[in-house]
Wavefront OBJ file of the C-alpha trace (Angstrom):
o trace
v -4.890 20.428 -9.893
v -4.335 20.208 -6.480
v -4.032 21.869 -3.329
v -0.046 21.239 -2.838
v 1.885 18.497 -1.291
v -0.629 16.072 0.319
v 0.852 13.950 3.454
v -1.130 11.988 6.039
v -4.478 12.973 4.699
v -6.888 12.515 8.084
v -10.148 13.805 7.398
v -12.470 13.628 10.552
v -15.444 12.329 8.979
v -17.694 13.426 12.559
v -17.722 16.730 13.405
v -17.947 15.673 16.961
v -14.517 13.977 16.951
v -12.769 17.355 16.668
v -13.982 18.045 20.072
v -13.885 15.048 21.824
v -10.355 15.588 22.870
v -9.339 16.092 26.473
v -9.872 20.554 27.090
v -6.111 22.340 27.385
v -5.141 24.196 30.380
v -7.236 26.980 31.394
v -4.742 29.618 30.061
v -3.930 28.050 27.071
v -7.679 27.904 26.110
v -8.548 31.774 26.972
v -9.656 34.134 24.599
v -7.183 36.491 23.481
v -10.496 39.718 23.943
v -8.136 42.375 23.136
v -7.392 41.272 19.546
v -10.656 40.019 19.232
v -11.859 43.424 19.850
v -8.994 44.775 17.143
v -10.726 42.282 14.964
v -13.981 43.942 15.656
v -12.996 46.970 14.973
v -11.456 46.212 11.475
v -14.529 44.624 10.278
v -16.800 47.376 11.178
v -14.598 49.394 9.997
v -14.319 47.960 6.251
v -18.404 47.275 6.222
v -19.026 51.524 6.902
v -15.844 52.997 5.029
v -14.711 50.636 1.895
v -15.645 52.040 -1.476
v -17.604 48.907 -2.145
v -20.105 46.877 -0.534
v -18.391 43.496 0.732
v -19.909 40.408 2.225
v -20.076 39.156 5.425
v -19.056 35.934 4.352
v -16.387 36.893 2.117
v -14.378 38.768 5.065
v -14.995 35.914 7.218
v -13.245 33.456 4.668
v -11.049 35.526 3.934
v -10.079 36.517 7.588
v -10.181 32.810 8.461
v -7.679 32.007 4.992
v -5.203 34.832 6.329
v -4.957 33.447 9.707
v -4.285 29.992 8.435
v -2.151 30.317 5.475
v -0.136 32.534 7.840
v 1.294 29.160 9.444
v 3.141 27.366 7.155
v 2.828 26.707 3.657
v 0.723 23.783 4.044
v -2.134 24.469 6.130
v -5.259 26.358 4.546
v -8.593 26.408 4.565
v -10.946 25.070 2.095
v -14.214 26.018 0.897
v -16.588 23.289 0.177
v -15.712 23.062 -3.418
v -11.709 23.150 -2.837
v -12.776 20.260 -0.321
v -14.264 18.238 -2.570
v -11.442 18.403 -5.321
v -9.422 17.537 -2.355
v -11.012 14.274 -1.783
v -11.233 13.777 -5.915
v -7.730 13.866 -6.065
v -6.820 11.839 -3.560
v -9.035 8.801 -5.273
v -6.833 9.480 -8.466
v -9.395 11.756 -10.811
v -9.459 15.664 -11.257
v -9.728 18.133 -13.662
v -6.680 20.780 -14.061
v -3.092 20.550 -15.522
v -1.329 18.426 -13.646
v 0.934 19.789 -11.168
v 1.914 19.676 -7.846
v 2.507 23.513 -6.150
v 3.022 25.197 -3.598
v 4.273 28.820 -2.763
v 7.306 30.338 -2.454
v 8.217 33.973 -2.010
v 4.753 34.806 -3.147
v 4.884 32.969 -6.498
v 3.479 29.377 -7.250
v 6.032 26.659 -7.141
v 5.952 23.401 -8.886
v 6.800 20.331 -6.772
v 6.229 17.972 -9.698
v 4.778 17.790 -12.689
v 2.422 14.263 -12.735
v 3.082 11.627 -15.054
v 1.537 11.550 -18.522
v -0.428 14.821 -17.999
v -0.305 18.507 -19.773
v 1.906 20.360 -17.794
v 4.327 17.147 -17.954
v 3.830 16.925 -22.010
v 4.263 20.492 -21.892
v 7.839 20.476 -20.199
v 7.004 21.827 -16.762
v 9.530 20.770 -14.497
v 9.897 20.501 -10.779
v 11.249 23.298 -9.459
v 9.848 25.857 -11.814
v 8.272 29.187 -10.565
v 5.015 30.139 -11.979
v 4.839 33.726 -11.640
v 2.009 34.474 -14.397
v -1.292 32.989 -15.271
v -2.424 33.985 -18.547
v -1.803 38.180 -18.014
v -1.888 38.194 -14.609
v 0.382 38.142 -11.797
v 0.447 35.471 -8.975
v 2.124 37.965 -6.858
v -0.312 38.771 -4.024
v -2.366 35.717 -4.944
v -3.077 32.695 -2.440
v -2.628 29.226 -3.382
v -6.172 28.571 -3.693
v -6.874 31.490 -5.832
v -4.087 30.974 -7.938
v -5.472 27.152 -8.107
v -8.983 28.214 -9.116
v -7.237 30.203 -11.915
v -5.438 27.060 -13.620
v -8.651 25.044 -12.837
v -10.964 24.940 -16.234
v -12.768 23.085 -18.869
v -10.726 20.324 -20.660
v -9.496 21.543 -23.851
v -9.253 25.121 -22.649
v -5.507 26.794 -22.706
v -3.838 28.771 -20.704
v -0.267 30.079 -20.856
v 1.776 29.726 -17.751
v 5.102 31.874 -17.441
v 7.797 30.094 -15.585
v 11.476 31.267 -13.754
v 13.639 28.334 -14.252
v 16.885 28.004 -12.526
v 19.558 28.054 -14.826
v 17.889 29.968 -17.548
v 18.024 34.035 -17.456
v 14.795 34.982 -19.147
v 11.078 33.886 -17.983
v 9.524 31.507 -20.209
v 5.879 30.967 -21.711
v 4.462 27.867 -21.723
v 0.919 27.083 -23.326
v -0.818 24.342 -21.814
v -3.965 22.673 -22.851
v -6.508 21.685 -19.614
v -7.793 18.012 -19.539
v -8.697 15.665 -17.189
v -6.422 14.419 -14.866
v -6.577 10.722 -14.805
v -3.555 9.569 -12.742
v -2.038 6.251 -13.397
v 0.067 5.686 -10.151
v 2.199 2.562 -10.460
v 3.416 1.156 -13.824
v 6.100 -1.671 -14.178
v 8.342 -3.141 -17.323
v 11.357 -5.704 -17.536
v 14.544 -3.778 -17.842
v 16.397 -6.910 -18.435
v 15.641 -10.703 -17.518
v 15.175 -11.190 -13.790
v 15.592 -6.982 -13.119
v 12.090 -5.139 -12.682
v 10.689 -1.514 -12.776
v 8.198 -0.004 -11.011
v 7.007 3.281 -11.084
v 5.140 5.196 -8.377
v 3.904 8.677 -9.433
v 1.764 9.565 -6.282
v 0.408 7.922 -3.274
v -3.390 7.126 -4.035
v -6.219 5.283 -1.558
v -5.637 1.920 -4.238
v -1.608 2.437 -4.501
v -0.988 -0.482 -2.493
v -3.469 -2.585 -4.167
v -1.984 -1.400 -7.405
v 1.234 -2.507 -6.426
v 0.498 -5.933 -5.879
v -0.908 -6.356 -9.174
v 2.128 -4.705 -10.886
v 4.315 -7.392 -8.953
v 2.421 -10.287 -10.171
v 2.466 -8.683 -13.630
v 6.319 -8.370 -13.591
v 6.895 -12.027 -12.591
v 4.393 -13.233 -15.551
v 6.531 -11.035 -17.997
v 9.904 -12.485 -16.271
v 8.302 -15.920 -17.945
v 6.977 -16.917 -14.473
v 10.504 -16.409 -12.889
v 10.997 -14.794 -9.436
v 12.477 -11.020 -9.665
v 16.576 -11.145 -9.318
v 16.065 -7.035 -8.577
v 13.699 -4.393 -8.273
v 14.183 -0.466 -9.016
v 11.672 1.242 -7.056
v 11.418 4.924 -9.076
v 9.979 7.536 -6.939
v 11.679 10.347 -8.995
v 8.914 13.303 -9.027
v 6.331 11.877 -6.431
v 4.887 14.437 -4.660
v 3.291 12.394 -2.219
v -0.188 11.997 -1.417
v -2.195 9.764 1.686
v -0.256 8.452 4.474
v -1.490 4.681 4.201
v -0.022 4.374 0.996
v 2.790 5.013 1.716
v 3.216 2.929 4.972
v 1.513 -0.011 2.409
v 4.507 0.360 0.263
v 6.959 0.251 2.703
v 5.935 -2.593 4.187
v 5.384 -4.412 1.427
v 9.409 -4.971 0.886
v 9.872 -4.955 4.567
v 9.673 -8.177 7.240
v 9.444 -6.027 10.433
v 10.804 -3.050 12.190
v 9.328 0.531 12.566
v 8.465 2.019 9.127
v 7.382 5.651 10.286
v 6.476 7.334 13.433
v 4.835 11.058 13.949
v 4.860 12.973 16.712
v 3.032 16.342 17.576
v 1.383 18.315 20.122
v -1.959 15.998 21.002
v -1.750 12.348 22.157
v -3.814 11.523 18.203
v -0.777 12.947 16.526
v 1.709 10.449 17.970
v 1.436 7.211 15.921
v 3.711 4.488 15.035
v 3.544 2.535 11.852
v 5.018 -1.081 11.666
v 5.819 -3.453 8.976
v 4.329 -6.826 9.093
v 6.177 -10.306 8.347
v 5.985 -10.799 4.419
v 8.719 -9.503 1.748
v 7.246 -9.536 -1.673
v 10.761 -9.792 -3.188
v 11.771 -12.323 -0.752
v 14.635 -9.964 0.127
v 16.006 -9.676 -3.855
v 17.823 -6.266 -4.135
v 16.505 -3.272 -4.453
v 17.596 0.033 -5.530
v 15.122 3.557 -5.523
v 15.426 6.131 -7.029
v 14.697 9.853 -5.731
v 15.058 13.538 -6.852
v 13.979 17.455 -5.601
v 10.294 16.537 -7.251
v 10.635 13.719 -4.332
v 8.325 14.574 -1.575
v 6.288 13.382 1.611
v 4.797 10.254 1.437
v 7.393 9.228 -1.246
v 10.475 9.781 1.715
v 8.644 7.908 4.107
v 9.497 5.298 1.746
v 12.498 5.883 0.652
v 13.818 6.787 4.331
v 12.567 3.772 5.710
v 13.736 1.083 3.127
v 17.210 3.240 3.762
v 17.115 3.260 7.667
v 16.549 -0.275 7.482
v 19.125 -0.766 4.832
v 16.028 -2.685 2.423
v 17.190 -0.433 -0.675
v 20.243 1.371 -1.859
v 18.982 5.243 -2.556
v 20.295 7.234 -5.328
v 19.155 9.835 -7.368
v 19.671 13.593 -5.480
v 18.039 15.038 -2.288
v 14.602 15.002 -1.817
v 12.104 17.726 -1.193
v 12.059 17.493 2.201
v 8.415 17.871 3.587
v 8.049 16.076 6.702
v 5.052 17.313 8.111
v 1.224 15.919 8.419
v -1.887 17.298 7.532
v -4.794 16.919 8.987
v -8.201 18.330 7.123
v -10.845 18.860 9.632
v -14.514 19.061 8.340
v -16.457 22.056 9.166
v -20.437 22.281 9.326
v -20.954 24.856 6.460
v -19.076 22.106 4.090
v -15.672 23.869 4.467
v -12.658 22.550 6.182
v -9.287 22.881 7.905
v -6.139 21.401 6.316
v -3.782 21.861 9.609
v -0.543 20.810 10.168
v -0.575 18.424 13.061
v 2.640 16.581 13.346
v 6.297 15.889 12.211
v 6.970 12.502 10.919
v 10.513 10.619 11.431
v 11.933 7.907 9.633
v 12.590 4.427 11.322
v 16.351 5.856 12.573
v 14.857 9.026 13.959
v 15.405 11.683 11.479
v 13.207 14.257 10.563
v 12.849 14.993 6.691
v 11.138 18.314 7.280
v 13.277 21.148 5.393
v 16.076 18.305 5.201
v 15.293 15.835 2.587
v 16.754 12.058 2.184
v 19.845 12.419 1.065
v 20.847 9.277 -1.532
v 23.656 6.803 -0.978
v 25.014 7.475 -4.022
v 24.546 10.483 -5.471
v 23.486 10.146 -9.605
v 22.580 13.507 -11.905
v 20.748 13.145 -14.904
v 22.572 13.864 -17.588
v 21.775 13.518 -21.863
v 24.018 11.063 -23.582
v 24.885 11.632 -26.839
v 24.920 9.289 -29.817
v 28.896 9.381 -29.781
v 29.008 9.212 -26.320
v 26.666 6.133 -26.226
v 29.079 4.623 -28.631
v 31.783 5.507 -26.861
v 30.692 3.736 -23.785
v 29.222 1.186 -24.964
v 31.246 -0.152 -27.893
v 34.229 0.612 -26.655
v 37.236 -0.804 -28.866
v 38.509 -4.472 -28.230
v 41.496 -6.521 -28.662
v 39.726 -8.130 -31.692
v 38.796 -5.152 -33.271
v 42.395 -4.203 -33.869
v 44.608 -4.620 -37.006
v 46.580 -7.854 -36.918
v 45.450 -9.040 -33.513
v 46.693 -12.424 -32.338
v 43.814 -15.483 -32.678
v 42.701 -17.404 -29.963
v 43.056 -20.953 -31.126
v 42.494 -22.108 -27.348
v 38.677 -23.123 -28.494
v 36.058 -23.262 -31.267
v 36.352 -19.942 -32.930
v 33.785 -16.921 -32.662
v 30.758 -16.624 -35.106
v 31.369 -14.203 -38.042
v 30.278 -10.621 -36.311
v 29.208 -9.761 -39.981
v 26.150 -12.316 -39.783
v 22.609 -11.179 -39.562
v 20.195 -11.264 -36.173
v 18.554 -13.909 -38.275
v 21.450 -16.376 -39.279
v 23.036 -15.482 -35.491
v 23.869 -18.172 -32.917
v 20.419 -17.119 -30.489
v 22.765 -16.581 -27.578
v 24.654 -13.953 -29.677
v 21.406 -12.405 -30.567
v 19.986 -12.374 -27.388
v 22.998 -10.762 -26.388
v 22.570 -8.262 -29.229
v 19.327 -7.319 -28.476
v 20.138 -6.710 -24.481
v 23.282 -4.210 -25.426
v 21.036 -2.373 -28.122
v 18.309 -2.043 -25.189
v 20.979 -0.724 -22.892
v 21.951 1.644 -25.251
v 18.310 3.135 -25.315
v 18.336 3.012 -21.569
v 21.564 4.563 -21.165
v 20.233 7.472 -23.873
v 16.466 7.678 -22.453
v 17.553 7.913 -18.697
v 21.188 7.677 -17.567
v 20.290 7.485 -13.726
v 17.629 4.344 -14.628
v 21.043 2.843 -16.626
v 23.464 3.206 -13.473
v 20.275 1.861 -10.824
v 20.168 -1.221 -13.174
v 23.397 -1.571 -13.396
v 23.813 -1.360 -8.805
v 21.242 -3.415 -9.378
v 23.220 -6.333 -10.922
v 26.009 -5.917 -8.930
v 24.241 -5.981 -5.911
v 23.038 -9.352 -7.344
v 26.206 -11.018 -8.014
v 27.483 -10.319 -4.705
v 24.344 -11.962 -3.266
v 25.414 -15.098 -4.866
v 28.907 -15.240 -3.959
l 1 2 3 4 5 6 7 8 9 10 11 12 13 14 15 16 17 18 19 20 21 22 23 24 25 26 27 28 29 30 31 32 33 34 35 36 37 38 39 40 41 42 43 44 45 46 47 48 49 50 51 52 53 54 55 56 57 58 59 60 61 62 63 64 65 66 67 68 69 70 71 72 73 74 75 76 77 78 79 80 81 82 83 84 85 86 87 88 89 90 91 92 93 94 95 96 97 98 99 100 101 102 103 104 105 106 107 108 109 110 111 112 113 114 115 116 117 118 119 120 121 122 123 124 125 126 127 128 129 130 131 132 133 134 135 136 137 138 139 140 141 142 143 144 145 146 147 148 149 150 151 152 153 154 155 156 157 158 159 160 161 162 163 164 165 166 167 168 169 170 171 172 173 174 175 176 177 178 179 180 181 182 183 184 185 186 187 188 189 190 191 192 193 194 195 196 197 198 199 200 201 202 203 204 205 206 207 208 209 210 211 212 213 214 215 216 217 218 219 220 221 222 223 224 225 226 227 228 229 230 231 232 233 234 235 236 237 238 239 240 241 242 243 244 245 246 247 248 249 250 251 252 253 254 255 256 257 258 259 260 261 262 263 264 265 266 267 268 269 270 271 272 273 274 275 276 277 278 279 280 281 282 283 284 285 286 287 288 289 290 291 292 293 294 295 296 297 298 299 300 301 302 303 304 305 306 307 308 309 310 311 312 313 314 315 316 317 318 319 320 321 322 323 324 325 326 327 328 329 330 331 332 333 334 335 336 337 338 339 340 341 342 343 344 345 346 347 348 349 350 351 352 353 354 355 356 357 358 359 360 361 362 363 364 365 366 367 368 369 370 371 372 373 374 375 376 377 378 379 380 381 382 383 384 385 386 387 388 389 390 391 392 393 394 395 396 397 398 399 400 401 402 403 404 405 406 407 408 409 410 411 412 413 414 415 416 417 418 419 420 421 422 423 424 425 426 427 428 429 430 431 432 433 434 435 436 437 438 439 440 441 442 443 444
């Protein structure tokens, strides 16, 4: 599990280089004594009257947690141990259920479940307010503590209760803890010449990853260059800056990819793409959703801006901000939001989103339905149709894959794979088939 949406991951590795920028303004850098003294004052006065003894340490962390969770929903502080599952899950390895969260109203909200783990096998969706652990409430709880709770041994269960829009009564679900092993890029052949590829978070190796998957998909296109590439980014809830920049310029020849901007001279960075388009400018088409977040629009926004991509699916999460974790010297650190980041074109995603080009809900086909569309009834198939004796007549329909002309079962087999794809994932059906158009009218 971790610590929410993760974009732009800087982590000062010398404690030094926190300081070594240029000192504000006198006024800006004064102490504010009179709360400090207010401060003071509360913690004496909770050491001599609570009804319990409490640590010294404990107020301080907590003090220190109050004042920074008090910003936005995405900066906090983090004890040494949170700070080390940070930088686990970053390399793609942690233990917990596999979500992404973040809060909302008080209660834990799920930004996406991750591919292939429990909460995702469970049916956790993105979206979905926790608002129980177990028997007790997350109301009143911080992120991090509410974290720590769904944090366990593998094979332990706990029972998360959800709010789902849509549905009027809170619902249980039991979920097993394991081992997060995250997979972040997988590819298939949708059809000959068409790839997929699947990005499920932004890791340290994504990039790397990528360019394997890419090779792989021409092998299993018999050696053949791509015609088309759906880029799926449905439910990726980010994760480290460089990946996604990687990404991005991987499909891109040149041009401004992403650009931040913030209070300090550090936070204002441009990122470029570099001559070299994997695809050798074939189409592309990407697909997005709500569970779409950070590092995952910094894609999709730039392949839009610079009109790489056609973007469908429905509008994104739309976190646009960067963190920046600062180590401390007792182990600790600060997770800060440092900048805003803007696509190519100048638009911020932050409480926005990317909004597709073509808009495309998920919906479930049914076996009619999928019948309906298609094997949709032809001028042959009628009673007493006219025969075309303008050429050699069609093979007999009735005839077996096995005594069928190859081209008809080629064919065969494609429509019968279409008709899974249309049932498994109608939005993955209408990218493929943008996809091929945008193909043929390359060609003409």
């Amino acid at each position: 599990m971790t610590l929410g949406l993760i974009l732009g991951i800087i982590i000062v590795t010398s404690q030094s280089s926190v300081f070594a920028e240029k000192k504000p303004a006198k006024a800006a850098n004064s102490l504010p004594l009179e709360e400090l003294q207010t401060f003071s004052q509360i913690f004496y006065n909770i050491k001599k009257n609570y009804v319990e003894g409490v640590d010294n340490k404990d107020l301080i962390n907590n003090a220190i947690s109050g004042m920074v969770s008090g910003l936005d929903p995405h900066s906090s502080y983090l004890l040494p141990e949170d700070f080390s599952e940070l930088k686990i899950s970053t390399e793609g390895q942690f233990g917990g259920l596999g979500i992404e969260v973040g809060m909302e109203d008080g209660f834990v909200k799920v930004i996406s479940p991750i591919d292939d783990t429990p909460a995702a096998k469970a049916g956790v969706k993105a979206g979905d307010l926790i608002i129980r652990l177990d028997s007790t409430s997350v109301k009143g709880m911080t992120l991090n503590e509410a974290v720590k709770i769904m944090r366990g041994k593998p094979g332990e269960p706990i029972t998360i209760t959800i709010v789902r829009e849509g549905e009027e009564q809170p619902k249980p679900i039991k979920i097993i803890r394991d081992i997060i092993k995250i997979r972040s890029v997988r590819q298939r052949i949708l059809e000959p010449g068409f790839g997929y590829l699947r990005i499920s978070q932004f890791q340290e190796q994504t990039n790397e990853n990528i360019q394997k998957s890419l090779t792989k998909l021409v092998e299993d296109n018999e050696g053949e260059k791509l015609k088309g590439l759906v880029l799926d980014l449905r439910n990726n809830p980010g994760g480290v800056l460089d990946g996604a920049v990687d990404v991005s310029d991987a499909f891109l020849n040149e041009g401004l990819i992403v650009y931040t901007e913030g209070k300090t001279a550090k936070s204002k960075v441009e990122f470029k793409a570099v001559k070299g388009d994997v695809l050798d400018g074939a189409p592309m088409v990407v697909l997005i959703n709500n569970g779409s977040a950070s590092a995952s629009e910094i894609v999709a926004g730039a392949l839009q801006d610079h009109k790489r991509a056609i973007i469908i699916g429905s509008k994104t999460f739309g976190k646009g901000s960067v963190q920046t974790v600062l180590p401390m010297q007792n182990g600790a650190a600060l997770k800060i939001t440092t900048a805003l980041y803007y696509t190519p074109s100048g638009r911020s995603i932050q409480a926005k989103g990317i909004i597709p080009d073509i808009e495309v809900k998920p919906i479930a086909i049914k076996e009619s339905e999928d019948r309906h569309l298609l094997n949709r009834v032809l001028e042959q198939d009628l009673s007493g149709h006219l025969e075309n004796n303008g050429g050699e007549e069609e093979a007999d329909k009735t005839l077996d894959d096995s005594k069928a002309d190859p081209e008809q079962a080629e064919d065969k087999k494609a429509k019968d794979k279409n008709a899974n794809l249309l049932k498994e994932d109608f939005v993955l059906y209408e990218a493929l088939n943008i996809l091929k158009g945008l193909q043929l009218f390359k060609n003409l």
